[in-house]
C-alpha positions in Angstrom: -13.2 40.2 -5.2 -16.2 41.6 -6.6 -14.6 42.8 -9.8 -13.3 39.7 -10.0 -16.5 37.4 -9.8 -18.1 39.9 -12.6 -15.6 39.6 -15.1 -15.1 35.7 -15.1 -18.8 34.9 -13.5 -19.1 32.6 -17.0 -16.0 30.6 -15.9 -16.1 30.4 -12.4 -20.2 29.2 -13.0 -18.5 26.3 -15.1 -16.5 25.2 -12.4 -19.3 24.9 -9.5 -20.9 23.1 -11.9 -18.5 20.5 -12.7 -17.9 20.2 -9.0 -20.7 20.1 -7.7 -22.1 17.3 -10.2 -19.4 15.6 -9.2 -21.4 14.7 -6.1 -23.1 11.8 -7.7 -19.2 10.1 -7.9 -18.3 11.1 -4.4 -17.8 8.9 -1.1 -19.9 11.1 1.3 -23.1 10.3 -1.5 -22.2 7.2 -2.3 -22.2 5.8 1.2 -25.8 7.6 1.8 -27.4 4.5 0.5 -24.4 2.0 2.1 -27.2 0.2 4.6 -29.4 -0.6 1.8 -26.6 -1.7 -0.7 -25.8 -3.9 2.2 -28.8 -5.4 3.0 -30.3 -5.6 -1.2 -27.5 -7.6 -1.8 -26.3 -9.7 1.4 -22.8 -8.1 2.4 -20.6 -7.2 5.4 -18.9 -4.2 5.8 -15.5 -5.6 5.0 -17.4 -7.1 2.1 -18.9 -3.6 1.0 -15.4 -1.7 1.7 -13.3 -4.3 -0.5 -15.8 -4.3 -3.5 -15.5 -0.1 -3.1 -11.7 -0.8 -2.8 -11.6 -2.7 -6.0 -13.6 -0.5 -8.2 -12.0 2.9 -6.7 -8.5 1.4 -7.3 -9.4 0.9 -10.9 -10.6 4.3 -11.6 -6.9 5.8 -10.2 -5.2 3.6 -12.5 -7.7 4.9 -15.5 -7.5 8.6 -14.1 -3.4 8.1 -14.9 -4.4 8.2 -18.7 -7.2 9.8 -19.0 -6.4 12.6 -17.3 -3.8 13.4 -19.8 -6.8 14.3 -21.9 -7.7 18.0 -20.3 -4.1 19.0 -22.2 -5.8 18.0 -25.3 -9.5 18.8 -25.6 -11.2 21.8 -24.3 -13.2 21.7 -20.7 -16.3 22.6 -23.0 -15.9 19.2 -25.2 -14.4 16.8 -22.7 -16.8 18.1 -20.0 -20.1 17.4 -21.6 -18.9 13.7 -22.6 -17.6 13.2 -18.8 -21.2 14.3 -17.5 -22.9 12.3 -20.2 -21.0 9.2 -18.7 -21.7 10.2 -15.3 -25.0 10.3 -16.2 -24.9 6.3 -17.6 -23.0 5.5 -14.1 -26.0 6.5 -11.7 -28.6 4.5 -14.0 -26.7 1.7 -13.4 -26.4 2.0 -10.0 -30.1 1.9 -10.2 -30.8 -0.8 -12.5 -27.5 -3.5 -11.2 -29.8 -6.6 -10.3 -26.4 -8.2 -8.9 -23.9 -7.8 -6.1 -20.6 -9.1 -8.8 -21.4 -6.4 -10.8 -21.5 -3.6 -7.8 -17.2 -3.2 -8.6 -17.9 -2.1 -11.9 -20.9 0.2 -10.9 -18.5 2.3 -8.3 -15.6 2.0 -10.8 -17.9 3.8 -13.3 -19.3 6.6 -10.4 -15.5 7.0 -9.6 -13.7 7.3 -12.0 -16.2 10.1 -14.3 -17.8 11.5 -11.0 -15.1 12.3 -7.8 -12.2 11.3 -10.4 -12.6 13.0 -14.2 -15.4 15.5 -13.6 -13.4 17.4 -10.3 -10.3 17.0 -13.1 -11.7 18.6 -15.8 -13.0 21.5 -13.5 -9.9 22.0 -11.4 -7.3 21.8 -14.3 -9.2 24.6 -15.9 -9.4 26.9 -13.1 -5.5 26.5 -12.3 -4.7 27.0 -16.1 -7.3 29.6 -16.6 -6.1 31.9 -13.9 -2.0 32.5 -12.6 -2.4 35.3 -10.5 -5.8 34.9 -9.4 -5.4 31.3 -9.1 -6.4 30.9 -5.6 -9.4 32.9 -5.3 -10.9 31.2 -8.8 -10.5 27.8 -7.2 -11.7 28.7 -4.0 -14.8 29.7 -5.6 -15.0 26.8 -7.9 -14.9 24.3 -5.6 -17.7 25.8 -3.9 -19.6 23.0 -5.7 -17.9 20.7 -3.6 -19.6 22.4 -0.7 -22.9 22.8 -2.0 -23.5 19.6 -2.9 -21.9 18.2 0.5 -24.7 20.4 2.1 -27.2 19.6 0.9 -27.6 16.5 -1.2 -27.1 14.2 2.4 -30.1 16.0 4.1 -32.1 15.7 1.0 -31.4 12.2 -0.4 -31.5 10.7 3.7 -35.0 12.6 3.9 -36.2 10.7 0.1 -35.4 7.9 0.9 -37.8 7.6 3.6 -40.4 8.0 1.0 -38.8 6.2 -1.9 -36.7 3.5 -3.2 -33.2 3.9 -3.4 -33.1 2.9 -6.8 -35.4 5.5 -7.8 -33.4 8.3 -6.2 -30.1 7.0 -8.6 -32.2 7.8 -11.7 -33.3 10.8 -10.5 -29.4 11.7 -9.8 -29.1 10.8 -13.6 -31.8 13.5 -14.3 -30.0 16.0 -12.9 -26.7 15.5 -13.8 -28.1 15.2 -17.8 -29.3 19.0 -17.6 -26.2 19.9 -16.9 -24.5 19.5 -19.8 -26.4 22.1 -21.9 -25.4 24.6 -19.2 -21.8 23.6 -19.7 -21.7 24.0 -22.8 -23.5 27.5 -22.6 -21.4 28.8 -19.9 -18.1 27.8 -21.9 -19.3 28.9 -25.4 -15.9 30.9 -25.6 -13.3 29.6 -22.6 -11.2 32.1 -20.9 -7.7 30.9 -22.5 -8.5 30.8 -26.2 -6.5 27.1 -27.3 -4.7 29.2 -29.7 -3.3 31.6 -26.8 -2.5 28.6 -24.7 1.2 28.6 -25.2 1.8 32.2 -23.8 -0.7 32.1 -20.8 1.1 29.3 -19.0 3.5 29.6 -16.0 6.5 28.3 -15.0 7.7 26.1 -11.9 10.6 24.7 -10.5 13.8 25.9 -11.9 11.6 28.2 -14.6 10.5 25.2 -16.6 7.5 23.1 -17.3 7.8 19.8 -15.9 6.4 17.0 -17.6 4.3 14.0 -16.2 7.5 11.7 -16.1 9.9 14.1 -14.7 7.4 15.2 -11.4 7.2 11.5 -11.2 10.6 10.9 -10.7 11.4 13.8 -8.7 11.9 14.0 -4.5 9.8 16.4 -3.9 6.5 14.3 -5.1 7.2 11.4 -2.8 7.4 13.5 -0.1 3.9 14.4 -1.1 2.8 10.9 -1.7 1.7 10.6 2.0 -0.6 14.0 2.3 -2.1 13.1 -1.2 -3.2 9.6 0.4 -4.2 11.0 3.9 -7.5 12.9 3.4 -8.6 10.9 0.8 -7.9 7.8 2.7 -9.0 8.4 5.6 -11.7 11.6 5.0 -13.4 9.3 2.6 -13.5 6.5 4.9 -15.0 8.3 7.5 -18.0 9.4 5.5 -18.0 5.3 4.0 -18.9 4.1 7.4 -20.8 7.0 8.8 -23.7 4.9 9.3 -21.7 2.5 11.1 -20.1 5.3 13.1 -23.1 7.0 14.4 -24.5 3.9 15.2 -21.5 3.2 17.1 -22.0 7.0 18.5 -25.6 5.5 19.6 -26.3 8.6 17.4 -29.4 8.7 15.2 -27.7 9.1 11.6 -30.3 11.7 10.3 -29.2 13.0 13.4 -24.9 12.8 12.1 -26.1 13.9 8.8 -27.5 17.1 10.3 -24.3 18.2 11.0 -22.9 18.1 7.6 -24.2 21.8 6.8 -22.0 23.2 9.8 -18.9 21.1 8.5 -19.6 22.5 4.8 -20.1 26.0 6.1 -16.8 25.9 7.9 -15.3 24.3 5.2 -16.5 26.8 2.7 -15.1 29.9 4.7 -11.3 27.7 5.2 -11.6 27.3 1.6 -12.4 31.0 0.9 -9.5 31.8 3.1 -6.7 30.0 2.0 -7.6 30.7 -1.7 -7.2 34.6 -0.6 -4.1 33.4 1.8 -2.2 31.4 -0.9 -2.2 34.6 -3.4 -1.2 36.5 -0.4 1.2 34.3 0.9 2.2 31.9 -1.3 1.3 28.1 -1.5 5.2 26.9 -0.5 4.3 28.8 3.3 0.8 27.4 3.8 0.9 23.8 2.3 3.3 22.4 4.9 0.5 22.6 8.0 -2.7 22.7 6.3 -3.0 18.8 7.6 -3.0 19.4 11.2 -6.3 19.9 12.2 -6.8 16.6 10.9 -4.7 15.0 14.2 -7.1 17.1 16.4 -10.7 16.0 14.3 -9.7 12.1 14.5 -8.6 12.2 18.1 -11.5 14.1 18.8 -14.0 11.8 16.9 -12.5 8.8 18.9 -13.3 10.2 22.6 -16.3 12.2 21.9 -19.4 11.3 23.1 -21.7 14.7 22.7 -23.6 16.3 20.6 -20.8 19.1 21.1 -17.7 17.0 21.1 -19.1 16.0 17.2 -19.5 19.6 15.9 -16.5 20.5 17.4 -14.8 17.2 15.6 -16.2 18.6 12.2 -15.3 21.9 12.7 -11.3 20.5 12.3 -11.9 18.6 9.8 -13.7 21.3 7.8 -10.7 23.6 8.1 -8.5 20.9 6.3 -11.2 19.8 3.8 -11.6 23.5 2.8 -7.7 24.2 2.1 -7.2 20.8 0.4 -9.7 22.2 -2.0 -7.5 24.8 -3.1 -3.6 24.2 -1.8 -2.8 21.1 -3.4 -4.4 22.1 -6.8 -1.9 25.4 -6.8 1.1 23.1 -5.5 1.3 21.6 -8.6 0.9 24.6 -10.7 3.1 26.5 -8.7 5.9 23.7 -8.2 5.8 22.4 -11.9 3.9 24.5 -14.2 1.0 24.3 -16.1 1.8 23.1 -19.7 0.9 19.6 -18.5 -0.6 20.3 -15.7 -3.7 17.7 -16.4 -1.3 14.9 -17.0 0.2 15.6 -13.6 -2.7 16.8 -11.6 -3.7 13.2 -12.9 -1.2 11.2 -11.8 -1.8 13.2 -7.9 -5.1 12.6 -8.4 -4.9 8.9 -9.0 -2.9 8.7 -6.4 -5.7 10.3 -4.2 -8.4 8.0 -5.6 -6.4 5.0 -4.7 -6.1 6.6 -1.2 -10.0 7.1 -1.3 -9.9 2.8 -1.8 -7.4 2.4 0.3 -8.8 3.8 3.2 -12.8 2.3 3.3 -11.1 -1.0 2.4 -8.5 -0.8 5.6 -11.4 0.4 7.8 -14.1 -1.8 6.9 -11.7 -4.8 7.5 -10.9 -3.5 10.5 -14.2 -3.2 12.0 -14.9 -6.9 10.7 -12.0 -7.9 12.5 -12.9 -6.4 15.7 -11.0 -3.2 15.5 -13.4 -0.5 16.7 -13.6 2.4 14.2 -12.8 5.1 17.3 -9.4 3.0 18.2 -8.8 3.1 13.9 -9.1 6.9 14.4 -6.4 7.5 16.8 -4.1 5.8 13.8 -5.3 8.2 11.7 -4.6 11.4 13.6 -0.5 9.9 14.0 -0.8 9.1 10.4 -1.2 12.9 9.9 1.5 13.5 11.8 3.7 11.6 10.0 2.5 13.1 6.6 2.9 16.8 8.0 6.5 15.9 9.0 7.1 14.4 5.2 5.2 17.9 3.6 7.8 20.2 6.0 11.1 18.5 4.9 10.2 18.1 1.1 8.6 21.9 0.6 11.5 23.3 2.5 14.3 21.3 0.7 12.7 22.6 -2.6 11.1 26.3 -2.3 14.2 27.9 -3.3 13.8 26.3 -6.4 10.6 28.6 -7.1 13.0 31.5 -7.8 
């Protein structure tokens, strides 16, 4: 592993990066400053999760096309204009004067932030690397943990001290200096564009599938449901943690201090099943990797100490870690990786609807009466259901690998 890290450090740096800048686009940031979204501009829960339902649905509909563009332009080039838009998207979640214009803000935090900049960096590392595929993207999306550490505990503690608004712009700051180190770290890129051809792998029936034909085929509907799931329903939880700690009667600098034991057991489930899908093989692991999502929810819904929470995030850390890494290799492995970044697109928009989807469902559902602990015993059957779906597809269609 060691050797490993040395010889594509350059690479590997590039992805944390791009993952970990994509923080400023994800849900679990996002929501940090839901209470004062809410009260600046005079809106409801349901209110709040419909407007983040409209603009998140439009960024999966975008991320259909534009994804497409990481088969066409190096992560160097299309990875410095992503953050640069990024970068536009926090100033003006700082500067929006008005609640009608709060769709587009998350549409454009969305769609370049959790939606095109985790794109550019994921495509890369599953293109970059075939036999190492699973350690380089467990170690890329290692941004994804950092910034889930940390960023919570030190935004909630700024904003005790300063205005929300102020803490956006600084988010542009930082997410502005990282573009020269992008473009540093991927002076040369690991597959050289004129090498691309030969350094691609094969899936299903030795061939490269194309966008079109994965759409169209069994074995992605089957998938449909444990695409939707975590991001659904993951995403909402963080959208209404506020909301859920205070239905907890749980201080939320209090909820929010238990993020850095969720990341660090997400980070070591993430580690592991990059090793254990080299090892084993994606086709073995994928299946189950959603199950200790059914314990987490049903766990969330009863618990009522300090314990019964850390033990509730310590499940859900050991899905959120593999879902880093396993469904990134399915599609590689499955269908190949000539256009891998159109499909990885088209699973990813279907993810970032999910990630609309579920805040929406949820926040309507709390409006309506429908306590967020009862929603979360529908989640954990959901899982079930989208486990069931994952075993019949993968084992209908792994002797297809070869």
């Amino acid at each position: 592993m060691l050797a490993f890290l040395r010889e594509n450090i350059r690479w590997l740096s590039a992805g944390v990066l791009l993952t970990f800048l994509s923080s400023f686009g994800q849900t679990y940031f996002i929501s940090l400053f839901a209470g004062e979204i809410r009260e600046v501009f005079q809106i409801s829960h349901g209110q709040w999760g419909g407007i983040y339902a409209v603009g998140t649905t439009a960024s999966a509909i975008a991320m259909v096309w534009a994804g497409g563009l990481t088969d066409r332009f190096r992560a160097r080039s299309i990875g410095a204009i992503i953050l640069g838009l990024l970068a536009g998207a926090c100033l003006f979640m700082a500067l929006n004067p008005v609640w009608w214009l709060l769709p587009l803000v998350i549409f454009c935090l969305r769609f370049t932030g959790q939606g095109m900049t985790s794109h550019v960096a994921l495509v890369a590392m599953s293109r970059w690397f075939i036999a190492s595929r699973g350690k380089a993207l467990s170690v890329a999306t290692l941004g994804f943990a950092v910034g889930q550490a940390v960023l919570p505990l030190i935004f909630v503690a700024l904003m005790a001290v300063y205005d929300w608004r102020l803490l956006w712009g600084s988010a542009a700051v930082l997410v502005v200096c990282g573009v020269p180190i992008l473009r540093t770290l991927l002076r040369t890129e690991r597959t050289p564009h004129s090498m691309a051809q030969s350094n691609q792998s094969l899936g299903m029936l030795a061939q490269h599938w194309t966008r079109n034909q994965t759409f169209r085929h069994p074995l992605f509907w089957f998938m449909v449901p444990a695409l939707l799931g975590p991001s659904a329903f993951g995403t909402a939880f963080f959208f209404h943690q506020v909301h859920f700690a205070d239905v907890k009667q749980l201080p939320h600098v209090e909820l929010v201090s238990m993020f850095p034991f969720f990341i660090l057991v997400g980070t070591v489930a993430m580690v592991l099943s990059g090793w254990a899908l080299d090892k084993i093989g994606t086709s073995r692991l994928i299946p189950w990797y959603q199950l200790p999502l059914v314990v987490a929810f049903v766990i969330f819904a009863f618990a009522d100490t300090y314990s019964d929470m850390l033990l509730g995030f310590f499940f859900l850390a050991l899905t959120t870690g593999a879902n880093s890494t396993l469904p990134n290799a399915f599609w590689a492995e499955f269908f190949g990786t000539r256009h891998l970044g159109s499909i990885k697109a088209m699973a990813a928009a279907v993810m970032v609807l999910g990630s609309a989807i579920g805040p929406g469902i949820t926040g309507l559902g709390i409006d309506l009466g429908v306590g967020i602990e009862t929603q979360f015993l529908w989640v954990a059957g959901y899982f079930v259901c989208a486990t069931f779906m994952m075993v019949i597809g993968v084992a209908r269609y792994r002797s297809a690998l070869g």
